[in-house]
C-alpha positions as CSV (number, residue, x, y, z in Angstrom):
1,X,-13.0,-24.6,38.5
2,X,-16.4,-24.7,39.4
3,X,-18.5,-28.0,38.4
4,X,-22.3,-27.6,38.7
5,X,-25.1,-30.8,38.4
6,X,-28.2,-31.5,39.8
7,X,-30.5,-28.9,37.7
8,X,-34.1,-28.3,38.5
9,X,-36.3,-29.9,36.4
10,X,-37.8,-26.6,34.8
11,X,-34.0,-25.8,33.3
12,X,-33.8,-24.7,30.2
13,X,-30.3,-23.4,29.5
14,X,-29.8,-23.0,25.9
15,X,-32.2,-26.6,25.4
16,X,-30.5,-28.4,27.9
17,X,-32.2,-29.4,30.9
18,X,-32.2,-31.3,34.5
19,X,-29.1,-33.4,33.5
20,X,-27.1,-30.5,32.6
21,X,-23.6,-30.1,33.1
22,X,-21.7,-27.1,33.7
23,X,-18.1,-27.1,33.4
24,X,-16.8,-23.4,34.5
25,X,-13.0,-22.5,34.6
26,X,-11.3,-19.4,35.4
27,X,-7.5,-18.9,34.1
28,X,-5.1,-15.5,35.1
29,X,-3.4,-15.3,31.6
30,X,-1.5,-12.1,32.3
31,X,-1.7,-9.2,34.5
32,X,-4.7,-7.8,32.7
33,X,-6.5,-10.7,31.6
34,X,-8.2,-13.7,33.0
35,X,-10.1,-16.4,30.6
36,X,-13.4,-18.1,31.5
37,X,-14.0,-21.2,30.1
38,X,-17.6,-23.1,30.1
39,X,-18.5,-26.8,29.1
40,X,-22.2,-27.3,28.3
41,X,-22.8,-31.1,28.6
42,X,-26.5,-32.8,28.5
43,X,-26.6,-36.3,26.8
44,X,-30.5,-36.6,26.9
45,X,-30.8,-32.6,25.4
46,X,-27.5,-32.0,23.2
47,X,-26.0,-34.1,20.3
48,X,-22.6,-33.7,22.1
49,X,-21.0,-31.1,24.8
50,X,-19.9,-28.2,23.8
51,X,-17.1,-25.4,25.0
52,X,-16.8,-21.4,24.8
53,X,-13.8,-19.0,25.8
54,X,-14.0,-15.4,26.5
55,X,-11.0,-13.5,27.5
56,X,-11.9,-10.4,30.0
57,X,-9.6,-7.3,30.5
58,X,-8.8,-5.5,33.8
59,X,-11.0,-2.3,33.9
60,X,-11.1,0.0,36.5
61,X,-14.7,0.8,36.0
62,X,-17.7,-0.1,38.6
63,X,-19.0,-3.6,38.0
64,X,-22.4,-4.6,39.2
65,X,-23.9,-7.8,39.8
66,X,-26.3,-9.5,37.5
67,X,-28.1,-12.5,38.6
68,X,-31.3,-13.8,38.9
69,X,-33.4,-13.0,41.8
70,X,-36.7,-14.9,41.1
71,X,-39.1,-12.3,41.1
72,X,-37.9,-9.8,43.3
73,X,-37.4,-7.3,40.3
74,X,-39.6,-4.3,42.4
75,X,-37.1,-4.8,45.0
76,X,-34.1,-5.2,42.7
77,X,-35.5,-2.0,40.6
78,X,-36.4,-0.3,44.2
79,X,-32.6,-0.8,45.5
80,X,-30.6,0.3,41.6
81,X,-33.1,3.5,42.5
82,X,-32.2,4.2,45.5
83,X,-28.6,3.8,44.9
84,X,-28.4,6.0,42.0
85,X,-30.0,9.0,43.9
86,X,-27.4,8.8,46.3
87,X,-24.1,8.9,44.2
C-alpha cells in the first residue's frame, strides 16, 4: 500500500488539489496478474472519493519508465536517443 498526502499547492490531479489523497494498493491475484487499486480523496475539491481497478498481465516485453522529470525533457529526449542507437 502506498498512502500519499501533503500535495504542493499547484496540484491539479484530475480537480483535486493540495489536500489530495492518494490511496495506492497493489494485489498478486494469480501468477500472471497483479491489480492496482487507487482512492482519489479531496474533501475541499471532490463531492466524495472515488476508486479505480486495473488488472495488469505478466508480459515479457521491455517496460520503460514514465514519470515526470520537471523540465528535463531535452535531457530525457537526449538519453531515449541515445539508447535507441545503441540496441
Amino acid at each position: 500500500m502506498v498512502d500519499t498526502t501533503n500535495f504542493r499547492p499547484e496540484t491539479n490531479y484530475l480537480g483535486a488539489g493540495e489536500n489530495l489523497h492518494l490511496i495506492e494498493r497493489f494485489h498478486l491475484s494469480g501468477p500472471d496478474e497483479l491489480q492496482y487499486e487507487i482512492r482519489v480523496d479531496d474533501s475541499t475539491t471532490l463531492v466524495r472519493p472515488w476508486s479505480a481497478m486495473v488488472r495488469l498481465r505478466r508480459t515479457k516485453e521491455q517496460l520503460y519508465e514514465f514519470a515526470c522529470h520537471e523540465g528535463n525533457a531535452i535531457n530525457i529526449e537526449g538519453l531515449l536517443s541515445a539508447a535507441q542507437k545503441h540496441k
